[in-house]
N, C-alpha and C positions, 0 to 999 in steps of 0.2 A: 554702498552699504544701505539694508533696509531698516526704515526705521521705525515702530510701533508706534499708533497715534492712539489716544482714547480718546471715545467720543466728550465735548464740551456743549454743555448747555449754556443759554444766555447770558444766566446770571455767574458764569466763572466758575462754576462746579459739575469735575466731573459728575457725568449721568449714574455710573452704578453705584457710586457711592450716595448720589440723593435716593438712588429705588433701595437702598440699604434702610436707610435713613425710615422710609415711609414703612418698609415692611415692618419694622421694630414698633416704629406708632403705633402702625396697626392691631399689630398683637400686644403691646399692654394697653389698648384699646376694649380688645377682645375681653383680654384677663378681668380688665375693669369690671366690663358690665357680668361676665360670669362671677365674680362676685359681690355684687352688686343683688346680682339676683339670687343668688344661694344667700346673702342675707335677707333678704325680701322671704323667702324662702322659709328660713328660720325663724322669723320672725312672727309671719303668719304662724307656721306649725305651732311654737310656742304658745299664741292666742288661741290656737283653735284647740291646742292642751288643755289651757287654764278655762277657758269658755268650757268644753266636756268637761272636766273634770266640776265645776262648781255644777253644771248641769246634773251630774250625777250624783253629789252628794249634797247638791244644796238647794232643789227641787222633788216635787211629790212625784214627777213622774220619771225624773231622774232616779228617783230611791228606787222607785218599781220597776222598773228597768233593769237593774243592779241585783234587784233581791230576785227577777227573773233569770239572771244569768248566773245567780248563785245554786238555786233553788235546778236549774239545768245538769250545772257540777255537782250536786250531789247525787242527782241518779247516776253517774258514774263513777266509774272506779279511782277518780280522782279525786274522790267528796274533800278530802284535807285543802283541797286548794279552792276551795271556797272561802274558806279565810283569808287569802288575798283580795277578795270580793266586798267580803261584809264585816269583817274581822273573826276572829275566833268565839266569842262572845255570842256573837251575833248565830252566829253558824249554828254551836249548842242551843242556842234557844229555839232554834229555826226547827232545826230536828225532833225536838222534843215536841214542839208545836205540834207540826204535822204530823206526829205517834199522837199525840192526843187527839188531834181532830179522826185520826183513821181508825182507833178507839172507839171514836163516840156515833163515828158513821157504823158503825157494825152492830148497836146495839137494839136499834129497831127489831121488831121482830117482824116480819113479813107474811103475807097472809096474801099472798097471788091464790088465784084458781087458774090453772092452765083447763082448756076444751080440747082434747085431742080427737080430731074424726074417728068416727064410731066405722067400724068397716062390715059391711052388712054380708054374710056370705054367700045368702039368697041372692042378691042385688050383683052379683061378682060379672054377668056378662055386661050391665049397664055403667055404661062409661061416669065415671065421677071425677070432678076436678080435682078436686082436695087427691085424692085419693093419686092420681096422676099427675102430681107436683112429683119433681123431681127430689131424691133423699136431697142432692148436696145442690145448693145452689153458688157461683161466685159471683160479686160485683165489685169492680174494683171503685175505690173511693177517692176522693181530694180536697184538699182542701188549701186555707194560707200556709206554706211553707212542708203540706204532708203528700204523701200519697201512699194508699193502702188496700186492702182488700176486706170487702165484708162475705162471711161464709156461715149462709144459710143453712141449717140441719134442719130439714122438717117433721124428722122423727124423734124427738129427745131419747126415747128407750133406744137407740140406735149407736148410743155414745159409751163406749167401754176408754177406761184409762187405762193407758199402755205405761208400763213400765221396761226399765232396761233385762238385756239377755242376759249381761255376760256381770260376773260378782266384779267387783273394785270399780268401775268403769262405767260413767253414766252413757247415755246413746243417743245419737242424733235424729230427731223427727223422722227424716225421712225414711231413717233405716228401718225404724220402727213400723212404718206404712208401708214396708216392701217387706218388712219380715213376718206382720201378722196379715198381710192381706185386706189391710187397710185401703178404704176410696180416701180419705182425707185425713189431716190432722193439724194441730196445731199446739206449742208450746205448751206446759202446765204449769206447775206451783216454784217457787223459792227453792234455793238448794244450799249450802254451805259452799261456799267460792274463795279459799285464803287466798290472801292478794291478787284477787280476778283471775287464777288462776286453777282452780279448782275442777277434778276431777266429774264431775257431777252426778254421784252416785248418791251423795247424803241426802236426803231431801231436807228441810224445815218442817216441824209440827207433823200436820199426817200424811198419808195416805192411803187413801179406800178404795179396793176397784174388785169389781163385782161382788161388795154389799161384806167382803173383808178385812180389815183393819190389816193393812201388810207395813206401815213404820206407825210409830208415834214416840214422840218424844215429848208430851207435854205432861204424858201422866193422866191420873183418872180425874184429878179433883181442880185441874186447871183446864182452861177454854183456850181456844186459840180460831181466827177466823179460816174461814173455809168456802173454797169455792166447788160447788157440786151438782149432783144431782141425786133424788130419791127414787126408791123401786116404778115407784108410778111415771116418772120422768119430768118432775116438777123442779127447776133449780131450788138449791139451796144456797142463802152467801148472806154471809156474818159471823157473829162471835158463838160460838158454841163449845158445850165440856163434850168430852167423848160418850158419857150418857146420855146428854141430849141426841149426840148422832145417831147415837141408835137406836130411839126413839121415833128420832125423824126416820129411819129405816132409808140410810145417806146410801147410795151402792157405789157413787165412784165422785171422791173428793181428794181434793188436795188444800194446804194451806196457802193463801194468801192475801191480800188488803191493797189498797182497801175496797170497800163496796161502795159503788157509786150512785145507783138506782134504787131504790126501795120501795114496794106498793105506788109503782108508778111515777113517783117523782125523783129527780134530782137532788142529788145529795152536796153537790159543788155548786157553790153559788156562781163562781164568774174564774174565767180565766188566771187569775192573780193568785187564787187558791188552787190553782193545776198541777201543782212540784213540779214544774218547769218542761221542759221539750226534750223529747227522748222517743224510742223506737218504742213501740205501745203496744201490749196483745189483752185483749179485754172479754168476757164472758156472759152474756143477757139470757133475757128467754122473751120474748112476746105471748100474749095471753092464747095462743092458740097453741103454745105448747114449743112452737119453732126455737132454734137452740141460734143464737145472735154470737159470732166472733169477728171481731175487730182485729186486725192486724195491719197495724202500720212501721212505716219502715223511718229510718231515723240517721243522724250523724252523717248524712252524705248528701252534702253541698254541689248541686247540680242536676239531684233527684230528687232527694226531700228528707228535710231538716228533723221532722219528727213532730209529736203534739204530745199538749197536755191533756191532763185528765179530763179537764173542762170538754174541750173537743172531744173524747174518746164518748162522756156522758151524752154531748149533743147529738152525736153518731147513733149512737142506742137509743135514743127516745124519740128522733127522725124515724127510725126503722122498729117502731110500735114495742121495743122492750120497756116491761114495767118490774124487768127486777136486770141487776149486770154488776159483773166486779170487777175488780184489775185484774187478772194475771202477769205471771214474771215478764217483766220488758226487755228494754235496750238490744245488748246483742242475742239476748236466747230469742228475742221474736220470732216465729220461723211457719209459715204457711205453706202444707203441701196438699197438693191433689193429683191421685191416680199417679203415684211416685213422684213427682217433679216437684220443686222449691218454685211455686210461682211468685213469692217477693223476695226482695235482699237482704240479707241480713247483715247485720251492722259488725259480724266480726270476723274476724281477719282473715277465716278461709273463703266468708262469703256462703256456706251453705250450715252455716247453723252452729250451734256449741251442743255439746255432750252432756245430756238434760236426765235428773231424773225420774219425770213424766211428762206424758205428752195425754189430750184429748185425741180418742181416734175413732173414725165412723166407720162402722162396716155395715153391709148389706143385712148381716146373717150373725150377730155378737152373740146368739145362742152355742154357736162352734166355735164361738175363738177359745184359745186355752191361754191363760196372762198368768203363768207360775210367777209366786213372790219370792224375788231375787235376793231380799230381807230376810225372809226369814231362819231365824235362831241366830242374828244379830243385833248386838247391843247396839244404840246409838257411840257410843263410847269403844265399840270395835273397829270403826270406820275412821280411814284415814283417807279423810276430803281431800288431800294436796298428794297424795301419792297416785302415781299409774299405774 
């Protein structure tokens, strides 16, 4: 008869039952130091909570920081949750602020001399530089956390604003650059957007293009600011009533704020007055008449975060503008040449939102034909949120 032995170690115990024994140690061993360390863990996290947290509300540069990241949220379509930021309080005052400061930057009155080359027609077989500058110049730009495009127009009179084809339905830049025979374009004014979602055909306050009043909603005896240009190709941008525009003899405007340039200087003193980081599209002129557009891209971590207005100002006064405003930002930013979208735009198809104006350069604006798609409609006929 065979008989099963198990192995015996020295000390009188079976051997699988002591590697039983050791494995069980080992593992509430394990268990030990894993938590052990998840409270280490915890612990730190907790401190480096309470550490940020007083950092942010109980520090100068903590505040500023804070009221950066709020001042962010409200350029977009999330502004209500800026109040988890600053409080609610805080937020209204915030807005209000910068409507008043964007107010008082538009009241200067401006008084640039643009020099546009004289083109001699005797002189037409001798080569001139000015004269053989390219109309559209691009260069692309960067900076902390942006990256953008500047697009040079060396002929101001060269710039008609396009408006949408088709009635209910605002239109996307590029279409607009492939339907009028457009070299370039870029974004234009404010529009009605109920819950970011909006049709883009309403515009805000005016717009002028080729020297006629096709919307307005402010009325004759109210101002409203304005980014443009005049018959002679001089920008216009600040507060103005619609008498005054027409005085100025404005040929292609649109509304929007704020202005950041004035007779050569700077209107934002530092960064911290910037309303925060966002996709940016801005409008200059330099004194020889050159038309300055800023287009920077935004809200996309990995390419570039966006800038404030501080930066958009620095941009312009680096590249010789002595007058420049904001135009609409975030996701409508959108910069095209000779049909292509050469930046990204921040919304969700990626080639732009449905605007209703855009700036656009042609060779030859003498032939474009820009029918107003407005008119014999009341602001009050327009249904912004319908398609």
């Amino acid at each position: 008869m065979e008989t099963k032995m198990r192995s015996i170690d020295p000390t009188g115990q079976p051997v699988l039952n002591r590697l039983g024994t050791i494995r069980r140690k080992r593992v509430k061993q394990r268990r030990g130091r894993f938590l052990r360390w998840m409270l280490y863990a915890m612990t730190f996290m907790m401190l480096s909570g309470t550490l940020a947290l007083g950092w942010l509300f109980l520090t100068p540069s903590g505040n500023e920081f804070r009221y950066l990241m709020a001042d962010t949220v409200i350029t977009t379509k999330h502004r209500n949750w800026a109040k988890y930021i600053i409080g609610q309080e805080a937020l209204d005052q915030r807005v209000a602020e910068y409507q008043r400061n964007f107010d008082a930057m538009g009241v200067e009155r401006d008084t640039h001399v643009i020099h546009l080359p004289v083109t001699d027609p005797s002189n037409a077989s001798e080569p001139d530089e000015e004269q053989d500058k390219p109309l559209v110049e691009i260069k692309p730009i960067s900076g902390i956390g942006y990256k953008g495009y500047l697009m040079i127009v060396s002929d101001p009179t060269k710039i008609r604003l396009g408006v949408p084809s088709k009635l209910g339905r605002g239109e996307k830049v590029d279409s607009m650059v492939k339907r009028t025979g457009a070299i370039a374009g870029v974004n234009g004014g404010g529009f009605a957007d109920p819950n970011w979602q909006g049709n883009g055909f309403q515009p805000i306050g005016v717009v002028i293009s080729q020297g006629k009043v096709y919307y307005d909603d402010i009325g004759k005896s109210k101002s409203t600011q304005v980014v443009g240009i005049d018959e002679s190709g001089t920008m216009i941008a600040g507060r103005y009533s619609m008498k005054e525009m027409q005085e100025l003899g404005i040929r292609e405007a649109v509304t929007f704020q704020p202005r950041i340039i004035v007779n050569g200087k700077g209107l934002i003193k530092n960064a911290k007055d910037g309303w925060g980081i966002a996709p940016r599209t801005a409008m200059g002129q330099r004194e020889d008449g050159a038309i300055l557009f800023v287009v920077i891209d935004g809200r996309q971590p990995g390419h570039s975060i966006g800038a404030n207005l501080y930066d958009v100002q620095q941009i312009m006064l680096e590249n010789g503008a002595v007058i420049a405003a904001n135009l609409d930002g975030g996701s409508s930013s959108v910069l095209v040449k000779d049909g292509e979208i050469l930046n990204k735009p921040s919304d969700k198809s990626g080639n732009g939102r449905y605007l209703p104006t855009a700036f656009l350069v042609f060779e030859h604006p003498e032939e474009v034909d820009i029918p107003n798609i407005w008119e014999g409609l009341r602001p009050q006929d327009i249904n912004a949120a319908q398609w």
